[in-house]
Each structure stands twice: as structure tokens, then as C-alpha cells.
C-alpha positions as CSV (number, residue, x, y, z in Angstrom):
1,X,12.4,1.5,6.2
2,X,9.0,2.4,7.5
3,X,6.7,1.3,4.6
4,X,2.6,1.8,5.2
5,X,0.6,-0.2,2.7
6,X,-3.1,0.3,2.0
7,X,-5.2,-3.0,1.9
8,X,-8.4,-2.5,-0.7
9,X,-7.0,-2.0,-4.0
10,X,-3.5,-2.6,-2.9
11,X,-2.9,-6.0,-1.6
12,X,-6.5,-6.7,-2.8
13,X,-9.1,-6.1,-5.8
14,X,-11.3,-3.7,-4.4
15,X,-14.8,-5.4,-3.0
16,X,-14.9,-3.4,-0.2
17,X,-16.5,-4.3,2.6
18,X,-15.8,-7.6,1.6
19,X,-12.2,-9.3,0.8
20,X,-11.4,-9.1,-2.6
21,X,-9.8,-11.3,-4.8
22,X,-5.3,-11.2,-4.1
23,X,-3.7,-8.8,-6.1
24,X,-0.6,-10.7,-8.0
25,X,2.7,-10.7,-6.3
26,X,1.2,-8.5,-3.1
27,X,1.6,-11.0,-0.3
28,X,4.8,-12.6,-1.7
29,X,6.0,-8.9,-1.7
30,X,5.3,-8.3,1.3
31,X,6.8,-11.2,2.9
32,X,10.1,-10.1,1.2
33,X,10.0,-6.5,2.4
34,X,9.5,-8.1,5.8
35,X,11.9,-10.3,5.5
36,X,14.5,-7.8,4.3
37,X,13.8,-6.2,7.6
38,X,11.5,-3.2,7.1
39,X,8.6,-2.2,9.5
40,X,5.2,-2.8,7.3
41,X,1.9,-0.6,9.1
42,X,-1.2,-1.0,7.7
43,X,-2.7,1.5,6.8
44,X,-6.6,1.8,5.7
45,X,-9.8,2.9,5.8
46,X,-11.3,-0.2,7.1
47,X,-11.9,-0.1,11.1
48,X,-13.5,-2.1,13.9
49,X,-14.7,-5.7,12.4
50,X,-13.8,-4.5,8.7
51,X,-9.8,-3.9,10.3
52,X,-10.3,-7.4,11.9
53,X,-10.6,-8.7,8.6
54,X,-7.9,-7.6,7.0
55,X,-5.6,-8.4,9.7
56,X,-6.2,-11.9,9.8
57,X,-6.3,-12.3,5.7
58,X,-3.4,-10.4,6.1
59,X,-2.1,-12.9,8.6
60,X,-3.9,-16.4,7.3
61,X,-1.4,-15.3,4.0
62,X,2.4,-15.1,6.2
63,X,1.9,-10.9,6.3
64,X,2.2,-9.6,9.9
65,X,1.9,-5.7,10.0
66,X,3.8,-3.7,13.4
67,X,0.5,-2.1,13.5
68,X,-2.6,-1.2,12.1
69,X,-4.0,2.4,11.4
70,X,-1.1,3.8,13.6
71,X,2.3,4.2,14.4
72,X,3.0,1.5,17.0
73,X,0.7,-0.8,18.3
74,X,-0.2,0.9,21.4
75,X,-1.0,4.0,20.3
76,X,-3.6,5.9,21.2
77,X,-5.8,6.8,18.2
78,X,-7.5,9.6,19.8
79,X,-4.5,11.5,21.2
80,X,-1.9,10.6,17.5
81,X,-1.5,12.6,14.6
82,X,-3.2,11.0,12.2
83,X,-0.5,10.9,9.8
84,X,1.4,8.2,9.8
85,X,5.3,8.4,10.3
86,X,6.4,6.1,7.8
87,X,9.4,6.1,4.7
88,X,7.1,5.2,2.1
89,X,3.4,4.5,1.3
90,X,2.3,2.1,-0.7
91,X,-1.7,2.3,-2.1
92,X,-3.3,2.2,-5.7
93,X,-4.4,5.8,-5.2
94,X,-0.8,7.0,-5.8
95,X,0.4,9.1,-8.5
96,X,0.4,7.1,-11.7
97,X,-2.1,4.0,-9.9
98,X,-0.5,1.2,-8.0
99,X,3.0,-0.2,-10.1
100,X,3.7,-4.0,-10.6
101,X,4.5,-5.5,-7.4
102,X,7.8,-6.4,-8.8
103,X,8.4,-2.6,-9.5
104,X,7.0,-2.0,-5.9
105,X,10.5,-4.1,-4.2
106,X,12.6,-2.7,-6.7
107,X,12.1,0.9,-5.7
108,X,12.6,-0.2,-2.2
109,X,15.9,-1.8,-2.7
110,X,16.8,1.4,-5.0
111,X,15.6,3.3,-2.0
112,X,17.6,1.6,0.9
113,X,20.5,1.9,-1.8
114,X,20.3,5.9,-1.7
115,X,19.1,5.6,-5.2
116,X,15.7,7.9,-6.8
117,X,12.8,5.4,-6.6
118,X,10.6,7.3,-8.2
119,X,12.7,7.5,-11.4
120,X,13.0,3.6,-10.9
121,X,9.5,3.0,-10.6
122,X,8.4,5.5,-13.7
123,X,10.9,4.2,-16.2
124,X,9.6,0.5,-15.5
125,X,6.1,1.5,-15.4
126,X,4.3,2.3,-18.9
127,X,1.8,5.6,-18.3
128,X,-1.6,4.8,-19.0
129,X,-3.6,6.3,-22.1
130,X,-5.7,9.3,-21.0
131,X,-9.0,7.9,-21.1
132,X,-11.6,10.7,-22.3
133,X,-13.9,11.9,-19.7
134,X,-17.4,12.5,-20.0
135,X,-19.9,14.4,-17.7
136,X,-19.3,17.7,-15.5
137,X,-16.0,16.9,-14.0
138,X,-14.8,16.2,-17.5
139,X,-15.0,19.6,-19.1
140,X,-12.4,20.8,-16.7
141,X,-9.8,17.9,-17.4
């Protein structure tokens, strides 16, 4: 599989524009769905110096991405689509926040196996309580 995997907030607390602190299980993940032979991209807001960075955590931690912001290394940013082309993307802003990492390689086995991942991931993931909103967005939630 093609899996694109969002850095802040993903493989890493969210400090952004700084490195933050490892999220639990991400690299070792990682390394596993590399291992198992799927393609990892990166794929992030951060560019220039800030994509420089998390490329070599990335890389100082055993995680080597086919490439970064794009489909294959030597693509031409300007002249791509910006949409990636991948199997599956992996980021916290997904429906239901990021799952446990754990939850993360199951669904990609169950995936490979022709199986539903998102039943997989959502009856191993508990759903967060509502939280009550306050403010002007909150009167239309």
C-alpha cells in the first residue's frame, strides 16, 4: 500500500515549528509498515527548513519516507496535483482524531487482507465524550 502520514500531531505532539515530543508507538509503527513493504510519503504542512527537519527526525529515528510532500521524489511541485496518490492517509485530523498506533497497523493488515478498516479501527477505538462548546461557533454545534 501507499500510506501518506502527517508529521505534527501524528508522529509528533504538536509544537509546531519546533519538534515535538514522539507520539507512543509512531516510529516503531512506522518501521513495521515499512518493513511489511508499504510505500510511506510524508505528507505535511511543514516546507523548506521546517520539511528539513522533519526529514531528518524522521530519519535520526530508522523512518525513511519515498518522498516528501509529493508523489515520488522527483516530482515537480509546481506542475503535480496537489493531492497525493496514496491508499491511505494517516494524520490526527481524521475523522474520530488520530487512533492508537497499535490500531493504526491493525487496519493496515485488515486492509492488505481485503478486510473494512474502518470498522476495525472504530470498534477498537472508544468515541470521545462531546465536549460542550462555548463561544460563536458553539451555538451552531
Amino acid at each position: 500500500m501507499i500510506i501518506a502520514v502527517d508529521f505534527d500531531g501524528t508522529i509528533v505532539e504538536h509544537a509546531y515549528p519546533k519538534i515535538g515530543k514522539p507520539i507512543p508507538f509512531a516510529v516503531e509503527t512506522l518501521r513495521m509498515l515499512h518493513n511489511d513493504g508499504h510505500r510511506l510519503l510524508l505528507w505535511t504542512v511543514r516546507e523548506g527548513k521546517l520539511l528539513e527537519d522533519a526529514i531528518d527526525y524522521c530519519e535520526q529515528n530508522g523512518i525513511y519516507f519515498f518522498a516528501a510532500n509529493a508523489n515520488f521524489p522527483e516530482e515537480n511541485r509546481e506542475n503535480s496535483p496537489r493531492k497525493l496518490m496514496a491508499d491511505l492517509f494517516i494524520d490526527d485530523r481524521n475523522l474520530g482524531g488520530l487512533p492508537d498506533w497499535g490500531v493504526i497497523y491493525k487496519a493496515v493488515e485488515a486492509t492488505v487482507r481485503g478486510e473494512n478498516s474502518f470498522e476495525t479501527i472504530m470498534s477498537n477505538t472508544p468515541i470521545p465524550e462531546k465536549k460542550e462548546r462555548k463561544g460563536f461557533r458553539g451555538l451552531f454545534r
